[in-house]
C-alpha positions in Angstrom: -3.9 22.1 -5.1 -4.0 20.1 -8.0 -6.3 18.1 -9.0 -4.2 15.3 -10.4 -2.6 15.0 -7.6 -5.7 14.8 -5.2 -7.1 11.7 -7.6 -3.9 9.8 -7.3 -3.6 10.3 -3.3 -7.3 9.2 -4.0 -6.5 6.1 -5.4 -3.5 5.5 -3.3 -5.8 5.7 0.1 -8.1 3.1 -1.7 -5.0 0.9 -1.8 -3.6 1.1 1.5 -7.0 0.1 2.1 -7.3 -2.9 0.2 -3.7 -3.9 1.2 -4.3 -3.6 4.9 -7.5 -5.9 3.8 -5.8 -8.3 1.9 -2.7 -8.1 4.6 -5.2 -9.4 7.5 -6.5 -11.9 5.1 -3.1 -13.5 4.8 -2.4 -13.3 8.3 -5.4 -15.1 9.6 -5.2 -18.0 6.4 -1.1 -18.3 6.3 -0.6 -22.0 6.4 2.5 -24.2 6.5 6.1 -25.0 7.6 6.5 -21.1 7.6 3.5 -20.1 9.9 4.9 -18.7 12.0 7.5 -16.1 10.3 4.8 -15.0 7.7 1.8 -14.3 10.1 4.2 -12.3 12.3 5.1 -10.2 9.4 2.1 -9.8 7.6 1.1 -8.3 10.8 3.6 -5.9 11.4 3.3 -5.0 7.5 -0.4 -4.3 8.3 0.5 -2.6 11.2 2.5 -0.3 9.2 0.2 0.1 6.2 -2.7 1.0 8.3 -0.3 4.0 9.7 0.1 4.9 5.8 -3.5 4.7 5.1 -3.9 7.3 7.7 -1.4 9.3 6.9 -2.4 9.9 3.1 -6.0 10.4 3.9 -5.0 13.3 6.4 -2.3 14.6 3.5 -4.9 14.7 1.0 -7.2 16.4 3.7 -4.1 19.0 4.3 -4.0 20.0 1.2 -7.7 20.4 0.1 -8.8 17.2 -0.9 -11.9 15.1 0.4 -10.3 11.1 0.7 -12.5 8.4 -0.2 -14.0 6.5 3.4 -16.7 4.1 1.7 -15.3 0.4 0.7 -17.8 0.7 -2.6 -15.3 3.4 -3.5 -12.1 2.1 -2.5 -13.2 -0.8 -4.7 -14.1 1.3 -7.5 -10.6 3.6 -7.4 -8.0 0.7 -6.2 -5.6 -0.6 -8.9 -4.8 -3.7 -6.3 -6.7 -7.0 -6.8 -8.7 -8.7 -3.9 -7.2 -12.4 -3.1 -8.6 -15.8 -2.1 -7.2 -18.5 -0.2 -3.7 -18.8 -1.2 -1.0 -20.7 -0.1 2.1 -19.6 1.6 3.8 -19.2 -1.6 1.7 -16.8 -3.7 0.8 -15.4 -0.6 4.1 -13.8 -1.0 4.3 -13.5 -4.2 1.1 -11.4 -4.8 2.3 -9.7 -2.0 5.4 -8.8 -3.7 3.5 -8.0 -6.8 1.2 -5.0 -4.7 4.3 -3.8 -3.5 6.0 -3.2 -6.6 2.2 -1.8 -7.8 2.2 0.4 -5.2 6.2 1.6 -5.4 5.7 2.3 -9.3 2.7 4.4 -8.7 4.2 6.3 -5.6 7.2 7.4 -8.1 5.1 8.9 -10.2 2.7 10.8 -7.5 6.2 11.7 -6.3 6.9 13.4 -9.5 3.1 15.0 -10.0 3.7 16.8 -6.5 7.2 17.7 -6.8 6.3 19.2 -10.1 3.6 21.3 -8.2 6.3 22.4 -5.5 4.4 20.3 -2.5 7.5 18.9 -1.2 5.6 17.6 2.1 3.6 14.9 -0.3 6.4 14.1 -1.7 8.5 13.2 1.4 5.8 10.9 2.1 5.5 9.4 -0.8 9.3 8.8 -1.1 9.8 7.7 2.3 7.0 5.0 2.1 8.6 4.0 -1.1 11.7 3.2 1.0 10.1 1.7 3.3 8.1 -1.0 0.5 11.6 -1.0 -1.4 13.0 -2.8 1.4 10.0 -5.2 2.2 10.0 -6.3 -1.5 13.8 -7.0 -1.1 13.1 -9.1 2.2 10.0 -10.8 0.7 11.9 -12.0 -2.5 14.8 -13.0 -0.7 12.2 -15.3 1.5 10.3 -16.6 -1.6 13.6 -18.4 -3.6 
């Protein structure tokens, strides 16, 4: 397979990482009046990126590539920042801001396979972007 296309499931595994990372930070620091909505679903949303995280690593794996499995490397490859204490608030919002990070790269992966005919990554990459398309809705209608 490509090599393009093995760097950016790469770098996508690296994020799932650091989003499932960054997801249990905000579940176990959520604060607030909505405590109890927000570390619910920052659990089921870690819940369903460590699922993802999985999934890509095996993809890449499928189709020839080796997926990164150190954290020195998911550090070095992930385009996702790592978080402090935060309040509820720009818990959200930087939570918003991944997701759309994660949606814009997924398009063009999406394009970089479909290009190459692998119409299996592709599904994937498109049906998690469903999936993230619809959190982002739900999380901005939550933060106004």
């Amino acid at each position: 397979m490509n090599n393009q296309l093995h760097q950016g499931l790469n770098k996508e595994v690296a994020n799932l990482f650091v989003l499932f990372t960054k997801l249990h930070h905000f579940h176990w620091f959520v604060e607030g009046n909505q405590f109890f909505i927000l570390h619910e679903k920052f659990e089921e949303l870690y819940d369903e990126v460590n699922e993802l995280y999985d999934q890509f690593a095996e993809r890449l794996i499928t189709i020839g590539g080796k997926p990164a499995s150190k954290l020195s490397d998911y550090l070095k490859l992930t385009t996702l920042k790592e978080t402090d204490n935060l309040d509820s608030n720009k818990m959200v919002g930087e939570l918003l801001q991944d997701l759309k990070q994660l949606v814009k790269e997924f398009k063009e992966l999406t394009s970089v396979s479909q290009e190459l005919g692998d119409e299996q990554t592709a599904d994937l990459l498109i049906s998690t972007v469903s999936s993230f398309e619809k959190h982002i809705w739900m999380f901005t209608a939550f933060n106004k």
